[in-house]
C-alpha distance (Angstrom), angle and dihedral (degrees) to the residues before:
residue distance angle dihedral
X1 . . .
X2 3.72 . .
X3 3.56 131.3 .
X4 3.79 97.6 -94.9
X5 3.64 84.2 56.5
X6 3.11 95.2 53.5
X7 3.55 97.0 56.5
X8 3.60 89.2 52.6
X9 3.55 94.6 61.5
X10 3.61 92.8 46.2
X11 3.98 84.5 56.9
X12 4.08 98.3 40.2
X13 4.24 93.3 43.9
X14 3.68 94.8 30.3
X15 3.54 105.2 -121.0
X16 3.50 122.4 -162.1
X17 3.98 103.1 166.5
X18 3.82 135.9 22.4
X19 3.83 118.7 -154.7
X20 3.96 98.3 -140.8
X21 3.80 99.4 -152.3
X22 4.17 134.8 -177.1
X23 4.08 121.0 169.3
X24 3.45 121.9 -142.3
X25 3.92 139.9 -153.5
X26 4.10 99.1 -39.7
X27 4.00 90.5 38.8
X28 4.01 89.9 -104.8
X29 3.72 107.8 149.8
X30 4.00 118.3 -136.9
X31 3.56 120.9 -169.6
X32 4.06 147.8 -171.2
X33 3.29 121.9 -136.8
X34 4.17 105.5 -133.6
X35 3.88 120.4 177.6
X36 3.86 114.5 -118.3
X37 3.82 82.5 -121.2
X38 4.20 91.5 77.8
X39 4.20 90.4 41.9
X40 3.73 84.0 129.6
X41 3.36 101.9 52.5
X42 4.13 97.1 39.9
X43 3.67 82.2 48.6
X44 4.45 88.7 59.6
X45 3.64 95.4 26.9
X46 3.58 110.2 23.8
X47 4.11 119.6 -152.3
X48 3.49 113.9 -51.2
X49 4.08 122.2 -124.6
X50 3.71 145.5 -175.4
X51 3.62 93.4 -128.5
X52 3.96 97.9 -159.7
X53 4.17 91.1 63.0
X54 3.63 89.3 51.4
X55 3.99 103.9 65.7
X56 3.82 129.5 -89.8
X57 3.93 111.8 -25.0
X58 3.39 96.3 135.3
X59 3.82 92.8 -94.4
X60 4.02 122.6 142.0
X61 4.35 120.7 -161.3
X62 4.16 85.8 -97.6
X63 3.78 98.1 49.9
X64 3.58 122.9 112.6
X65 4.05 120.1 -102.0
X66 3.52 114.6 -81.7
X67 4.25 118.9 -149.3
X68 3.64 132.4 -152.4
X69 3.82 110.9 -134.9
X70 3.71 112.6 -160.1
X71 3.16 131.9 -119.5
X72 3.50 112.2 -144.2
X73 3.85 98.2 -160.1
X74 4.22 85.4 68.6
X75 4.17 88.7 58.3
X76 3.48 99.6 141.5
X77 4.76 117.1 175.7
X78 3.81 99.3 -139.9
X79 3.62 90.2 -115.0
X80 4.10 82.6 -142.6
X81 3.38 91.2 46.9
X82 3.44 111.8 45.5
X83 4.04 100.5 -177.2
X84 3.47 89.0 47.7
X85 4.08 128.2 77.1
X86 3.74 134.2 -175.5
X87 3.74 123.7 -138.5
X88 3.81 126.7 178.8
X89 3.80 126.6 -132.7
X90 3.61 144.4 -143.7
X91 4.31 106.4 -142.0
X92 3.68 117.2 -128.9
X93 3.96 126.8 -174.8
X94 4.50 116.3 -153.1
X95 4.27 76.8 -6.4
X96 3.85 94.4 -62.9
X97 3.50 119.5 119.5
X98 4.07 109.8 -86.5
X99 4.39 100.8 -123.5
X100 4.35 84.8 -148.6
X101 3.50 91.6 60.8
X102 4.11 102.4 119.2
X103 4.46 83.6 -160.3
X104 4.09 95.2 54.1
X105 3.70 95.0 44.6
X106 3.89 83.9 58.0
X107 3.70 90.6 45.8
X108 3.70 87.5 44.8
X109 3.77 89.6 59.2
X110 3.78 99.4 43.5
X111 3.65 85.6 51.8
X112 4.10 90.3 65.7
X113 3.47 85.9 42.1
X114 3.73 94.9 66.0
X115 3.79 91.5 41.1
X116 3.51 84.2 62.5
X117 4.01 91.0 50.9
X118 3.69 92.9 -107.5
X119 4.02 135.0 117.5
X120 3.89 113.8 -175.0
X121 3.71 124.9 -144.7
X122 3.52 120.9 -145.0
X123 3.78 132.9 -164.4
X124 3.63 129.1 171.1
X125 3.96 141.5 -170.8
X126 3.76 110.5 -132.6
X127 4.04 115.7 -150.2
X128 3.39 115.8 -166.1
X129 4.51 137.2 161.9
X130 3.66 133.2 -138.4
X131 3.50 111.5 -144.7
X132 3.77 131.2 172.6
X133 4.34 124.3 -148.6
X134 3.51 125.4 -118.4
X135 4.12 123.3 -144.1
X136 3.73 89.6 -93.1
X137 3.92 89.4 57.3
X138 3.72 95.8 -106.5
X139 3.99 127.6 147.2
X140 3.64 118.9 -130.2
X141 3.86 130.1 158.8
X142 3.48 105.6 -85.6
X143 3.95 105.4 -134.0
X144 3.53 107.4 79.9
X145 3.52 85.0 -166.8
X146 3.75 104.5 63.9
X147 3.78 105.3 77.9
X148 3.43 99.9 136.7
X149 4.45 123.5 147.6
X150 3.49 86.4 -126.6
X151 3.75 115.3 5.0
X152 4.34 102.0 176.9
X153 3.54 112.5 145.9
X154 3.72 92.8 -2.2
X155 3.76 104.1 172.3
X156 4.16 100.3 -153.4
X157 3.55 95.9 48.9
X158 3.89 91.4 44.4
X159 3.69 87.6 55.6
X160 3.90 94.2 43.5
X161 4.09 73.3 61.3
X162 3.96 98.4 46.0
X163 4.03 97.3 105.8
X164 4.18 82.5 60.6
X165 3.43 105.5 31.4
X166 3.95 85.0 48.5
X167 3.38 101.1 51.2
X168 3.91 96.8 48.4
X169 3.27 84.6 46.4
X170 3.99 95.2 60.8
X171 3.66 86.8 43.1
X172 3.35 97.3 67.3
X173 3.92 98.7 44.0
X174 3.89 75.1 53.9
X175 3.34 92.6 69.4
X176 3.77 99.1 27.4
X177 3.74 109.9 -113.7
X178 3.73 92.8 138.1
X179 3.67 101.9 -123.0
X180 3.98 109.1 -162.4
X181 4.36 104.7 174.8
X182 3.69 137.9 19.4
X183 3.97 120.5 -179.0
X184 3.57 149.1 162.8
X185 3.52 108.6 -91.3
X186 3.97 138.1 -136.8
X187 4.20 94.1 -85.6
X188 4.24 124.5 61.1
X189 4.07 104.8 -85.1
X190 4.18 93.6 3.8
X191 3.59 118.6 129.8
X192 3.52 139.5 172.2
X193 4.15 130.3 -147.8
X194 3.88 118.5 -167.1
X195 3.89 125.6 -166.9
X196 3.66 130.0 174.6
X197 3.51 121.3 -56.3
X198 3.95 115.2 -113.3
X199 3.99 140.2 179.8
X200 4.26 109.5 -41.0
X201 4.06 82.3 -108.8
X202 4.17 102.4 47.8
X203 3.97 86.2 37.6
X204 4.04 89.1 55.3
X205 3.99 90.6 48.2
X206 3.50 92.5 41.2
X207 3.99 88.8 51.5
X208 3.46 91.4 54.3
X209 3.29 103.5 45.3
X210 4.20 91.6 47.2
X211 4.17 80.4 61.2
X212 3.66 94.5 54.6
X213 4.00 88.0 40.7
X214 3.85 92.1 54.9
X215 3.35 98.4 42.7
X216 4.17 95.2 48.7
X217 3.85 89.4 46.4
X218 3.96 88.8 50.7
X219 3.76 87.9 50.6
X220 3.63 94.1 54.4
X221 4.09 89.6 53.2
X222 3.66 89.0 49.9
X223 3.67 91.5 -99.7
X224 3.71 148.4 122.1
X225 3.22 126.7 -132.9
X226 3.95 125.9 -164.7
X227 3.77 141.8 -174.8
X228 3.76 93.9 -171.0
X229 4.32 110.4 144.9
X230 3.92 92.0 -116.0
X231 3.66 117.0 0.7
X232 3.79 92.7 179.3
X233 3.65 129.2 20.7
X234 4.01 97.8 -130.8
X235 3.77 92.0 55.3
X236 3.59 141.5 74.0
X237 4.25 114.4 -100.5
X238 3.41 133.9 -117.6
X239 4.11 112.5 -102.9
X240 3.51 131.3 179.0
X241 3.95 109.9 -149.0
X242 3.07 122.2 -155.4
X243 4.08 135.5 -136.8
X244 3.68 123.8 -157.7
X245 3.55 149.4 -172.9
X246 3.47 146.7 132.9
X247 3.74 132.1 -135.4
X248 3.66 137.6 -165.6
X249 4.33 130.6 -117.4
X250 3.85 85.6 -77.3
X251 3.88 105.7 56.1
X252 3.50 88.7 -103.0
X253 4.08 113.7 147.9
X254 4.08 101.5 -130.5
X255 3.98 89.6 -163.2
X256 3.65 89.9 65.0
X257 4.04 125.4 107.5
X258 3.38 116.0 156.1
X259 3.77 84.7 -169.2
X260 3.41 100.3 61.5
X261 4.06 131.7 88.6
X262 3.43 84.2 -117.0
X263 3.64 111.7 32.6
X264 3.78 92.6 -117.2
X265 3.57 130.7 118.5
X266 4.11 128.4 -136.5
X267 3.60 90.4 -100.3
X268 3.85 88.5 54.6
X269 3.65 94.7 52.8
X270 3.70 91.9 46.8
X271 4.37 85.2 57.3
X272 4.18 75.7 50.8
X273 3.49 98.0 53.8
X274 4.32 93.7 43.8
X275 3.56 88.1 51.7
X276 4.21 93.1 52.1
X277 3.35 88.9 45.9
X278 3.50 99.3 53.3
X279 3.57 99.5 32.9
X280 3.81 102.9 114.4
X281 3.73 94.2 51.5
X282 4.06 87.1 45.1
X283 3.39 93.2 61.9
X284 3.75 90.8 70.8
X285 3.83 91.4 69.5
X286 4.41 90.5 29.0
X287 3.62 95.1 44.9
X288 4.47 98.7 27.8
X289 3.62 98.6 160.9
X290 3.85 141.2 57.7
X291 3.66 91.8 -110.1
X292 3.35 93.9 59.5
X293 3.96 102.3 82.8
X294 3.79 83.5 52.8
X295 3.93 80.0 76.6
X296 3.53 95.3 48.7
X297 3.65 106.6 64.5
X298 3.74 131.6 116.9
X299 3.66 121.7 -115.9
X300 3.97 130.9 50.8
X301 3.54 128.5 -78.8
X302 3.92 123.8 -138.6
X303 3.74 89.4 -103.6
X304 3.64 120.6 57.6
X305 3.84 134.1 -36.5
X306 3.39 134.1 -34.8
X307 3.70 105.8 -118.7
X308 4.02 107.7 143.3
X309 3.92 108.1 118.1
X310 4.06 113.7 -119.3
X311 3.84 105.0 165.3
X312 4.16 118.9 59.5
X313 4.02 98.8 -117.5
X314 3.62 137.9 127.5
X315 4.16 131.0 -138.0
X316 3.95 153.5 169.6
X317 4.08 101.3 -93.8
X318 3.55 86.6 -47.8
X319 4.44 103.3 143.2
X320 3.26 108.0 -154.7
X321 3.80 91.1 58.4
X322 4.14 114.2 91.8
X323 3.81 99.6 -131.2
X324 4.31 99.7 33.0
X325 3.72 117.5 -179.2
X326 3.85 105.3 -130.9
X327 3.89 95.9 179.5
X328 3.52 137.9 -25.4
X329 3.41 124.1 -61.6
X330 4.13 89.4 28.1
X331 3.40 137.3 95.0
X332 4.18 119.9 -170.1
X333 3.89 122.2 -155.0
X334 3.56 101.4 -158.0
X335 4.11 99.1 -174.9
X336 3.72 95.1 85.4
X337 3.95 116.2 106.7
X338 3.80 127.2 -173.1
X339 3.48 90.8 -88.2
X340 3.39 101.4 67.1
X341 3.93 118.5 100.7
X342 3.24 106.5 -126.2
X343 3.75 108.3 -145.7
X344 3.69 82.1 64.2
X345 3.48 110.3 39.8
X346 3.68 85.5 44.3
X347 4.16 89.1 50.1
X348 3.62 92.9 54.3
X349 3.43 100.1 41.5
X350 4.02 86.5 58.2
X351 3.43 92.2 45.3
X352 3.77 92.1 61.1
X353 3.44 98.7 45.0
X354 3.92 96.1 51.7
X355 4.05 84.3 50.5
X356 3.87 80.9 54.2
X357 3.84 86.5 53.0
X358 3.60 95.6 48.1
X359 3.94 99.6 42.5
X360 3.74 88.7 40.0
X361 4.00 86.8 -135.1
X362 3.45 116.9 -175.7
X363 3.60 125.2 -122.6
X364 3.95 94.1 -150.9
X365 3.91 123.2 -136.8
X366 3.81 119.2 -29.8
X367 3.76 106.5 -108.5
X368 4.04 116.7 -136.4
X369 3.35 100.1 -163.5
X370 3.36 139.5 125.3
X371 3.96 95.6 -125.7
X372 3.87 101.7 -163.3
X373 3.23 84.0 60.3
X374 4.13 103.0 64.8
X375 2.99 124.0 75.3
X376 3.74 132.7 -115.7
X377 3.89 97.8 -101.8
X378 3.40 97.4 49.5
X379 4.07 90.1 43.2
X380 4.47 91.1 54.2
X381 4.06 85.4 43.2
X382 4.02 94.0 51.7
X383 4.06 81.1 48.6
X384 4.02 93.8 -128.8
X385 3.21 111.4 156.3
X386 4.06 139.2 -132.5
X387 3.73 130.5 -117.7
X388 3.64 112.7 -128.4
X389 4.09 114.5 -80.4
X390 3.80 94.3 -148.1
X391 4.04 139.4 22.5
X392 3.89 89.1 -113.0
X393 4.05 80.5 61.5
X394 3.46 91.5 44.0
X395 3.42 100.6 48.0
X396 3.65 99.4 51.6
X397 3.56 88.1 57.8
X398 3.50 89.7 50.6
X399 4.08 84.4 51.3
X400 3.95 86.2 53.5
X401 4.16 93.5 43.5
X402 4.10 111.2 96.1
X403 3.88 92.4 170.9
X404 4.03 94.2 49.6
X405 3.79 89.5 39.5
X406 3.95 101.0 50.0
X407 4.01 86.3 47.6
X408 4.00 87.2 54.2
X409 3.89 83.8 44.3
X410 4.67 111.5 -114.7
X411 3.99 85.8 -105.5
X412 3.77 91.7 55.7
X413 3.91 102.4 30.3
X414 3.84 87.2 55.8
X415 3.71 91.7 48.0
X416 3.67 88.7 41.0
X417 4.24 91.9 64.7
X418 3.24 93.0 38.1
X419 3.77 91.7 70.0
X420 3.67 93.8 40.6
X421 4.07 88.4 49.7
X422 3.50 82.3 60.4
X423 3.68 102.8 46.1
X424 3.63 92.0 51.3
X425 4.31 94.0 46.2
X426 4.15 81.3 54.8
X427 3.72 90.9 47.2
X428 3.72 92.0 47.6
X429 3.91 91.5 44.1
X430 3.67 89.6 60.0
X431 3.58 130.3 97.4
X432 3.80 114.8 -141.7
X433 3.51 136.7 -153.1
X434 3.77 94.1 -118.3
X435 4.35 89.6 60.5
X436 4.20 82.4 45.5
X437 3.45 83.6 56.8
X438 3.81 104.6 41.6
X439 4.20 95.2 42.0
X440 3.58 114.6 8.8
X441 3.95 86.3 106.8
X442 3.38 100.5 16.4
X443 3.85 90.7 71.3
């Protein structure tokens, strides 16, 4: 969308106010408010921030202001605000492009995509819970109701949920992502809404603008909603799998053989292959947090399945597998949670597969079996390997990764565990209530 466009819109829909809006390391997205009034000027000099109040982006208190220059093509009319639009920016610092900017390195990487001759298409399936608060400020699932062993696709509590469900729903045909299915997930008040998949870039700005979305509309029911890997231990957690597939110049999917067992073509196996070989340091940007390898545990919680991937293998449309072939011409990458920011996860993930491409590595046979389900001996003597078990795991791969580091760029990739070191020393340095429990009077 260009500027004149822009304007346009602001005319035809009546715009008054455009939320200028960047994310930064966990894939939270901050904002300025800017009347439609100074269009031109946010459009030359984006909105201006103090970069070290607004998360980590690499900014210290004596650093220079950093802007968010918008990018027009991400215009997005709050569909419950309909004077107000969203548009997402790219940061620069003294008007060069700012290296700790999670939306640039994903640009950055599309960029040698298309030298290449490829554009990749992303889609992804969002899970997300409602829960309510009690008066001692804990989170529960909200529906007292919806106690079920394995709830997924239950059709009462869905339509206890239809006034939500509904209204998201309508907001995104609003804005014209296509949405085709909404259900009740595998955990008590988790659900999942899907919409067509899109350019890697559009799908990353649509992603994070569905969070916001759910979480304002839960708000306004007196709810909250989260995308957190494993909110509670008893219960499934939230993912957020991951489609992929690149095409050529003319719209033509290059992961597609019709020919082929699997409806994939050599080039798409390659992409398989990058992504299994990088895997462990991947889960650093799939799996950013220390919740995260709460999710990916073997065995099956009280509530729901058990469908978070744990060994590095690929199959037909075969779940518990952590690349599954849904259809032909599509691959799914089933480690990412809600956590994960996806400009980066979505970055490194490309960057493996094109080092798949270019080292022709070779993804091995499909596996059809039901993994949780074989034992540990036989899993070491068929060689398949583990993802990480914690971020401290994770990262060091990460430290070990050239491929996933250059596509994160060495500046940012250092910076990047750095943080996460120090996430996991805090998490380590606290006392929980489960070692209160365990030895407070035992000791």
């Amino acid at each position: 969308m260009t500027l004149d466009t822009a304007r346009k819109l602001v005319q035809e829909k009546s715009v008054d106010f455009f939320l200028c809006s960047f994310v930064e390391m966990s894939g939270t997205p901050k904002a300025k408010l800017v009347p439609a009034a100074h269009l031109e000027t946010m459009a030359v000099e984006g909105a201006g921030f103090a970069g070290f109040a607004a998360g980590e982006i690499g900014q210290s208190p004596h650093d220079p202001d950093m802007a968010s220059i918008p990018d027009f093509n991400s215009l997005t009319v709050v569909p419950w605000r309909s004077n107000v639009a969203w548009v997402a920016g790219d940061i620069v610092v003294n008007n060069e492009e700012w290296p700790y900017c999670p939306r640039t390195i994903l640009r950055r990487q599309l960029k040698k995509c298309e030298n290449q001759g490829y554009n990749v298409n992303i889609g992804v399936e969002a899970e997300f819970m409602l829960l309510k608060q009690d008066e001692r400020g804990n989170y529960f699932p909200w529906d007292a109701l919806d106690t079920l062993g394995k709830p997924c696709y239950d059709l009462r509590t869905l339509h206890r949920n239809l006034d939500i469900m509904t209204t998201l729903l309508r907001y995104i045909q609003e804005m014209g992502w296509y949405p085709y299915a909404n259900d009740h997930e595998d955990a008590n008040c988790q659900f999942e809404i899907n919409w067509r998949y899109a350019d890697a870039l559009t799908t990353a700005d649509r992603h994070t603008f569905f969070k916001w979305m759910v979480k304002t509309v839960a708000e306004e029911t007196n709810l909250m909603a989260t995308f957190m890997p494993k909110p509670f231990q008893n219960m499934t957690g939230n993912g957020a799998h991951c489609h992929m597939s690149l095409w050529d110049g003319n719209d033509a999917n290059m992961f597609l053989d019709e020919q082929d067992e699997n409806g994939l073509s050599q080039i798409a196996y390659w992409f398989v292959g990058g992504i299994l070989q990088h895997a462990q340091a991947l889960a650093a940007l799939t799996n950013p947090i220390v919740n995260s390898y709460k999710r990916l545990v073997r065995g099956a919680p009280r509530s729901g399945a058990t469908w978070a991937p744990v060994y590095v293998t690929y199959g037909g449309s075969n779940r518990s597998q952590m690349i599954r072939i849904p259809g032909p011409g599509d691959i799914e990458c089933r480690t990412l949670d809600g956590a994960a920011n996806p400009y980066l996860a979505i970055a490194a993930m490309i960057a493996a597969g094109l080092d798949g491409i270019e080292n022709k590595i070779d993804p091995g046979t499909r596996n059809d079996d039901n993994l949780y389900e074989v034992p540990d001996t036989e899993i070491r003597q068929r060689e398949i390997g583990y993802l990480p078990t914690t971020l401290d795991e994770a990262l060091d791969h990460l430290e070990q990764d050239d491929v996933v580091k250059e596509a994160l760029g060495n500046t940012y990739a250092q910076y990047y565990i750095n943080v996460k070191r120090d996430e996991w020393q805090r998490y380590n340095l606290s006392v929980s209530q489960w070692e209160k429990d365990n030895y407070l009077e035992v000791f």
